[in-house]
DOZA-405161 format. One line per 3 residues: their letters; for each residue y, x, z of C-alpha. Coordinates in nm, 3 decimals. Last residue first. Layout:
! DOZA-405161
A	Y/X/Z ~ ...
! end
This chain:
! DOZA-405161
XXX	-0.253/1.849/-0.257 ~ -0.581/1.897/-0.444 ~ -0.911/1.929/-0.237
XXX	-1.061/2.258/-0.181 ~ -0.938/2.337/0.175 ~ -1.083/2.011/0.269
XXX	-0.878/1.703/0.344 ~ -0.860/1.530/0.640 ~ -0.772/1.168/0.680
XXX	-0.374/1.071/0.737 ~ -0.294/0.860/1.019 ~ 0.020/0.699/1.124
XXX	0.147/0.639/1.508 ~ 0.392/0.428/1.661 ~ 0.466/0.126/1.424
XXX	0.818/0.017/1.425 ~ 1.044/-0.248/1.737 ~ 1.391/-0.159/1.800
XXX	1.630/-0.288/2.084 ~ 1.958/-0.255/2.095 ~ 2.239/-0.176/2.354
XXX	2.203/0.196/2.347 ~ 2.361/0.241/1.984 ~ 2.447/0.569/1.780
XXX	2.148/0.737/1.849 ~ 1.872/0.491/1.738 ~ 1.506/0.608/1.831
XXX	1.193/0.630/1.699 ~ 0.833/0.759/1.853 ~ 0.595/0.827/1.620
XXX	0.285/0.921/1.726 ~ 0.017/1.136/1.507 ~ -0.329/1.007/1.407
XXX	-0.563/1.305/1.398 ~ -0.755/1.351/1.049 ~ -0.573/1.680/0.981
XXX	-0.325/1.562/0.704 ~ -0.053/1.665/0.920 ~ -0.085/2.041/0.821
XXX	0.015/1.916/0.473 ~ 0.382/1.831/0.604 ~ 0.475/1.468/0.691
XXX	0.733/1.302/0.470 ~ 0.903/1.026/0.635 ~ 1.073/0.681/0.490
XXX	1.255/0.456/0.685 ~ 1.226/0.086/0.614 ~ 1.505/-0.175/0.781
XXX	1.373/-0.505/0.826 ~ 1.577/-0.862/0.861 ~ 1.357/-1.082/0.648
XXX	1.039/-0.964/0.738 ~ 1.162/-1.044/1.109 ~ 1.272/-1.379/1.021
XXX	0.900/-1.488/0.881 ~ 0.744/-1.328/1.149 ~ 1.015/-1.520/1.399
XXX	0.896/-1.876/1.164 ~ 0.566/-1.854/1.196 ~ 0.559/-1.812/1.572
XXX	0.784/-2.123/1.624 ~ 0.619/-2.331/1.453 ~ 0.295/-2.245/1.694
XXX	0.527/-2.294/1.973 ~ 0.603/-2.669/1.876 ~ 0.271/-2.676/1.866
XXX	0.158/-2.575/2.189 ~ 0.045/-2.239/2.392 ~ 0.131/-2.007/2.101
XXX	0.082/-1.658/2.179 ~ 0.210/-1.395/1.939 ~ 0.169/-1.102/1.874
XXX	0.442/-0.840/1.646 ~ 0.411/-0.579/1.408 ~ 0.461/-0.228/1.423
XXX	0.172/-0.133/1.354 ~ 0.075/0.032/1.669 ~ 0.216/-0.224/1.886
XXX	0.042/-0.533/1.597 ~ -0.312/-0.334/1.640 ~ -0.313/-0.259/2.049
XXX	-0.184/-0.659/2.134 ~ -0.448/-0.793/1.909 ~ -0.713/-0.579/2.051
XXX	-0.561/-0.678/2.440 ~ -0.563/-1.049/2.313 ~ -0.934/-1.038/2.209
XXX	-1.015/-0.841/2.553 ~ -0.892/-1.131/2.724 ~ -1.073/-1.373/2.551
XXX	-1.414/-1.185/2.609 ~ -1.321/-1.182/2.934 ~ -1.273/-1.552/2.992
XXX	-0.968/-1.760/2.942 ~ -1.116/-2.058/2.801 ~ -0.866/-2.341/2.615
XXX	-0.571/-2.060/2.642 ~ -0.726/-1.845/2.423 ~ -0.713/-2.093/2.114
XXX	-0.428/-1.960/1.898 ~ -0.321/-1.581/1.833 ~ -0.076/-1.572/1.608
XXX	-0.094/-1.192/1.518 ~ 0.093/-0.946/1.275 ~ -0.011/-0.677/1.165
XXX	0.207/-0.364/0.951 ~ -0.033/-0.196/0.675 ~ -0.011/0.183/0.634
XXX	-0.344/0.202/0.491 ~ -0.372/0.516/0.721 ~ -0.281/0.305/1.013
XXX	-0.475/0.006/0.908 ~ -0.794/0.256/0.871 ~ -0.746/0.413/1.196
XXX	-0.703/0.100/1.366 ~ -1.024/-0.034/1.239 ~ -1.210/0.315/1.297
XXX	-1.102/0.299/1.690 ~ -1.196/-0.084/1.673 ~ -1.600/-0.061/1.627
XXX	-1.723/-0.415/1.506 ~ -1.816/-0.259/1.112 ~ -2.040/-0.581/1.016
XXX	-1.832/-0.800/1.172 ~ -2.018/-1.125/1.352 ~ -1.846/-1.220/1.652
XXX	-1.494/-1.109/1.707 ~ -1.271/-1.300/1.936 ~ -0.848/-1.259/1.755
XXX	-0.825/-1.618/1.834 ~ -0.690/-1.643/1.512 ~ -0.431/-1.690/1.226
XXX	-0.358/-1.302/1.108 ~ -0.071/-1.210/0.924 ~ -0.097/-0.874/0.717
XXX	0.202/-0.739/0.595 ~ 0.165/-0.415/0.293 ~ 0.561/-0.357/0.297
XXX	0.643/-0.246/-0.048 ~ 0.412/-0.051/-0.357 ~ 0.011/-0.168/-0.404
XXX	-0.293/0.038/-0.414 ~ -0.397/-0.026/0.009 ~ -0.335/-0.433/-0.058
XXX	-0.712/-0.421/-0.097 ~ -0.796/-0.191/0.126 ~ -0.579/-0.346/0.460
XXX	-0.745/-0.636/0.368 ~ -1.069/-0.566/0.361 ~ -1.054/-0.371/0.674
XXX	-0.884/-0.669/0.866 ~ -1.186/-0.902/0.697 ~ -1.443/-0.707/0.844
XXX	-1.244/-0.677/1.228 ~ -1.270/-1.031/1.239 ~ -1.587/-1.123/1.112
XXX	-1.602/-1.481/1.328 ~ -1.941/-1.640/1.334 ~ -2.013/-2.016/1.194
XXX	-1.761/-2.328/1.132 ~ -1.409/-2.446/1.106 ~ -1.357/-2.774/0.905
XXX	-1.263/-2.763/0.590 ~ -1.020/-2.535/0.417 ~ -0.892/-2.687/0.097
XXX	-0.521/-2.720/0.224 ~ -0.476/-2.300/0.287 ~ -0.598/-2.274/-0.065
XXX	-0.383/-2.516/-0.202 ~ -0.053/-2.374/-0.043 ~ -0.173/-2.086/-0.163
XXX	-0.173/-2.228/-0.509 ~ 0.155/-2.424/-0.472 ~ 0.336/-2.074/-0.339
XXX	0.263/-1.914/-0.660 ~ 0.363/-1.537/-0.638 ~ 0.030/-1.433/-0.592
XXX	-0.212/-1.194/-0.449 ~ -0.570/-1.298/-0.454 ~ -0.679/-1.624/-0.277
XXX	-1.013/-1.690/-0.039 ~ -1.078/-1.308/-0.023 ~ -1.386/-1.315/0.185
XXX	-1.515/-1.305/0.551 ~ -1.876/-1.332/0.574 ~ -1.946/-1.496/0.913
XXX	-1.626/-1.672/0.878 ~ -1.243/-1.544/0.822 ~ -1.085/-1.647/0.469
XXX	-0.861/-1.408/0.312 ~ -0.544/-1.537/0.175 ~ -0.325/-1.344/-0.074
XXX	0.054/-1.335/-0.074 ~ 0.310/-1.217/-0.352 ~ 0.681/-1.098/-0.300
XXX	0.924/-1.042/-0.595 ~ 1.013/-1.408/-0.626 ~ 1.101/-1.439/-0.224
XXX	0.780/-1.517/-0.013 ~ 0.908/-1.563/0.406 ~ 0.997/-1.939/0.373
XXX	0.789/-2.079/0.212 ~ 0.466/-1.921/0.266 ~ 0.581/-1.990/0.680
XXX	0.573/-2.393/0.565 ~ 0.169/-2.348/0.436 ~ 0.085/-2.162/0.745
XXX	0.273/-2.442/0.948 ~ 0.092/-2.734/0.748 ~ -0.269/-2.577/0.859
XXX	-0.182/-2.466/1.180 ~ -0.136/-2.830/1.216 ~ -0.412/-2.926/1.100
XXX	-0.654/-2.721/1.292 ~ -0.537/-2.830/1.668 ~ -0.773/-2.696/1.819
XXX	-1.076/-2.596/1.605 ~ -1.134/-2.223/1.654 ~ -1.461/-2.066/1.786
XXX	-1.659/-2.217/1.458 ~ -1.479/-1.994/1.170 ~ -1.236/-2.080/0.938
XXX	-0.985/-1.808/1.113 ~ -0.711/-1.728/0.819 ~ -0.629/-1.418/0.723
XXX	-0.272/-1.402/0.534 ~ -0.247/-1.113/0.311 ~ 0.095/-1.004/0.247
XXX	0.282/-0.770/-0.013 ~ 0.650/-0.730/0.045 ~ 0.904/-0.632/-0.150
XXX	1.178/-0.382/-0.050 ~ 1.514/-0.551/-0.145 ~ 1.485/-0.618/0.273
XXX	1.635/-0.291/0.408 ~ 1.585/0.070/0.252 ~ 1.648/0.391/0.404
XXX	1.517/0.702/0.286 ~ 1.429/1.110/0.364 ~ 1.407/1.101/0.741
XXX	1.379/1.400/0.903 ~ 1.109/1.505/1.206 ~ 1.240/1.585/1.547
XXX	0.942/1.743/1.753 ~ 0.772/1.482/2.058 ~ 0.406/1.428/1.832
XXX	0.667/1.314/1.541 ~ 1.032/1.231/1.646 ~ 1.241/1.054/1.398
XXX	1.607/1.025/1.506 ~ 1.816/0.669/1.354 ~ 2.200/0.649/1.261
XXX	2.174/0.892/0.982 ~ 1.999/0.664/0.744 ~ 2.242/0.400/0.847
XXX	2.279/0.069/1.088 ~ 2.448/-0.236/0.973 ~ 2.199/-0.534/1.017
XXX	2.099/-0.582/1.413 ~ 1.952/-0.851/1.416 ~ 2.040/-1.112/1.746
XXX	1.839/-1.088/2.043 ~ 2.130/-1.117/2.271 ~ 2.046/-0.745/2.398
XXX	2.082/-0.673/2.013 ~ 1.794/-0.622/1.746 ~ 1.617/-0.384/1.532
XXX	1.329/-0.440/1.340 ~ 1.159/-0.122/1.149 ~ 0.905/-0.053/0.925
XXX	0.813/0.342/0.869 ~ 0.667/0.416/0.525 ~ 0.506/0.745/0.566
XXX	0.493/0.901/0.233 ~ 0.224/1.126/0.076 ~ 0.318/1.407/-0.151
XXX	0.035/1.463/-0.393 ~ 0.051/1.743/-0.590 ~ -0.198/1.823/-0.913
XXX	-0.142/2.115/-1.142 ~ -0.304/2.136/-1.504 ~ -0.391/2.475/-1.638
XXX	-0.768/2.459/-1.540 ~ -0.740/2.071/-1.705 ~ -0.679/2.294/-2.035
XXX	-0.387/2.050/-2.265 ~ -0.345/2.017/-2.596 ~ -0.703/2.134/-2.722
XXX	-0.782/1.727/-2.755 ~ -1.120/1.580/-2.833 ~ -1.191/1.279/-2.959
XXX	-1.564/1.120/-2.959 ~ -1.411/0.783/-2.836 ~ -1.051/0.729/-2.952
XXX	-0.793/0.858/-2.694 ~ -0.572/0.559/-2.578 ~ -0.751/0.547/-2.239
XXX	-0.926/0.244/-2.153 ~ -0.837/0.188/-1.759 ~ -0.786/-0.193/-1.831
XXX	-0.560/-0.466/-1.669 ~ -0.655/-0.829/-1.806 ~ -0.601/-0.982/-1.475
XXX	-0.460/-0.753/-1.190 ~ -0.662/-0.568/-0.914 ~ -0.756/-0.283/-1.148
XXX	-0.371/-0.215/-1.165 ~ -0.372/0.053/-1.447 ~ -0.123/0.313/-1.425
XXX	0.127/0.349/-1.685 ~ 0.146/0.733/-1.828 ~ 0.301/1.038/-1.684
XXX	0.283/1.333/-1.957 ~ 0.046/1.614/-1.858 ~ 0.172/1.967/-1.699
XXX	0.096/2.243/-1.878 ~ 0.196/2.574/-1.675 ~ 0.386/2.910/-1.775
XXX	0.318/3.190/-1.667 ~ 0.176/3.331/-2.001 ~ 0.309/3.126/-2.328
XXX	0.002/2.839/-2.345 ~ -0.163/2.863/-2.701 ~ -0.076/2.575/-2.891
XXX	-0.306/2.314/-3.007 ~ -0.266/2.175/-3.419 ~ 0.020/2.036/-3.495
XXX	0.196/2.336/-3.570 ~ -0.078/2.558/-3.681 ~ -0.120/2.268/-4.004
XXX	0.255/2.330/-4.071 ~ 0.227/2.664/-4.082 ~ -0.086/2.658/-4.311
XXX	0.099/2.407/-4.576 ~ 0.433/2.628/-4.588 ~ 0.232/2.964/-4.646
XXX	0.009/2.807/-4.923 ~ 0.300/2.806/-5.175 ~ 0.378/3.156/-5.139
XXX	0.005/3.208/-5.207 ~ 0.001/3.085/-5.530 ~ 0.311/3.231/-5.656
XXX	0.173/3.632/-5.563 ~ -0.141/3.521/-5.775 ~ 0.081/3.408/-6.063
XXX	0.242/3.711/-6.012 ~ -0.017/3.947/-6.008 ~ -0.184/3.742/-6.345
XXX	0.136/3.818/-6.564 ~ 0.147/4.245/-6.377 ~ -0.229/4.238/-6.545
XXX	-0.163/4.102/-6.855 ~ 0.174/4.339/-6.886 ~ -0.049/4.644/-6.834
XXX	-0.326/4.522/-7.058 ~ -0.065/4.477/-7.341 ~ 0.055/4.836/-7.292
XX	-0.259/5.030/-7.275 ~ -0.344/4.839/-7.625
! end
């Protein structure tokens, strides 16, 4: 009797001793798709995803995580953020003839920063695309000769935008607005610019420079703006121009100006227009200019459109002790070369950051 209940017993241990064997495999699988503890020192970082262009139809910030889903993957405490922030620096460059100057290096150009050498990290030349945002004076102070600027807006479309380029057009009046989002259809800002009608009420200038620069602010390549005025603000809502260059600066958004109309009435207020203009496309690195008759007008469109055409763009990293809410001043300079001229923005402008913001 002893010796039956002995082999019962070692019959059950085994079956017992089976069982669990086979629930070893299940349970380690289980722990391996479930979260994993991070090994000390080292850091989580979170896979790069697409980022969603809110500006774009159809774009969406859904994330693919199901509502009510939680994930033990990854701690945010554990996650590091950097942000490096790049100075893109536009530059023209031509000979004492006036002719572009095309076959110049990375090394061929010195970078100085508040008067200290800076490096350079990148050289591009026109395979950089360009976003531009034409604004367009509908407004009451400027009627002369409306159709024509008209017809040379719409021939400067075609011959600046390549197929990776897009344009928007905002519309200056006493409420400046976005008239056309970015494109790459010429025939619908060609339609735009056509549907204008005559020029009337206040001139928000300096309202639709800031909207500008903010809504090309989220998109890669040259950010351009072209601005078809008088350059006389009336009516802005934000009419102080230290913020206004601040803002373009730290946008990093290149002007340029045809200024049209002073010469019917040149007053003060017109002359402190073209000093404004003159400040924002020197600091820029951009370009004025002062058409006096049409042929001159043409002419205007078509040096912006050759000068987009022609750029070099230099890169720069500032350090983190840059980001101080002072602009700095660039000055640039070409060292191989001292019978060329070179026109780039002069300063850039990075807000300040508290000690508790991520870098």
């Amino acid at each position: 009797m002893k010796k039956s209940f002995t082999l019962v017993h070692l019959r059950v241990s085994c079956y017992f001793l089976v069982f669990v064997l086979c629930l070893v495999p299940s349970s380690l699988s289980s722990l391996a798709q479930s979260g994993r503890r991070q090994e000390p020192g080292k850091i989580t970082k979170p896979t790069p995803g697409p980022i969603a262009d809110p500006n774009r139809p159809g774009s969406s910030n859904t994330s693919s995580t199901s509502p009510g889903k939680t994930s033990d993957e990854i701690d945010p405490n554990d996650v590091v953020r950097i942000s490096s922030t790049l100075v893109p620096i536009p530059v023209s460059v031509v000979d004492i003839r006036g002719n572009a100057v095309s076959n110049l290096k990375l090394e061929d150009f010195h970078l100085l920063v508040d008067g200290q050498p800076r490096p350079l990290s990148d050289l591009t030349r026109t395979e950089t695309s360009v976003q531009l945002a034409m604004l367009f004076d509908n407004s009451g102070s400027l009627d002369f000769a409306r159709e024509f600027e008209k017809q040379a807006a719409i021939r400067f479309f075609r011959k600046v935008l390549r197929p990776k380029d897009e344009a928007a057009i905002y519309s200056i009046e006493t409420d400046s607005r976005l008239a056309q989002p970015l494109t790459h259809d010429i025939a619908r800002l060609e339609q735009t610019i056509g549907g204008f009608g005559k020029p009337e009420g206040g001139t928000s200038l300096f309202d639709a420079i800031l909207a500008a620069a903010n809504y090309l602010k989220p998109y890669t390549g040259r950010r351009v703006i072209v601005i078809v005025s008088d350059g006389i603000e009336t009516t802005s809502r934000h009419s102080e121009f230290d913020p206004l260059m601040q803002s373009v600066l730290a946008d990093d958004c290149q002007i340029y100006v045809v200024q049209t109309g002073l010469y019917e009435s040149a007053n003060l207020r017109a002359l402190a227009a073209e000093r404004r203009m003159q400040q924002l496309t020197e600091q820029t690195g951009g370009a004025v200019y002062l058409p006096k008759t049409i042929p001159e007008l043409d002419y205007a469109f078509d040096q912006i459109a050759a000068d987009l055409s022609q750029q070099y763009v230099l890169s720069y990293y500032p350090g983190a002790d840059h980001r101080d809410g002072r602009t700095h001043l660039i000055e640039l300079k070409v060292k191989s070369r001292n019978d060329v001229r070179l026109r780039s923005r002069r300063g850039y402008y990075l807000p300040r950051i508290s000690a508790q913001a991520d870098w």
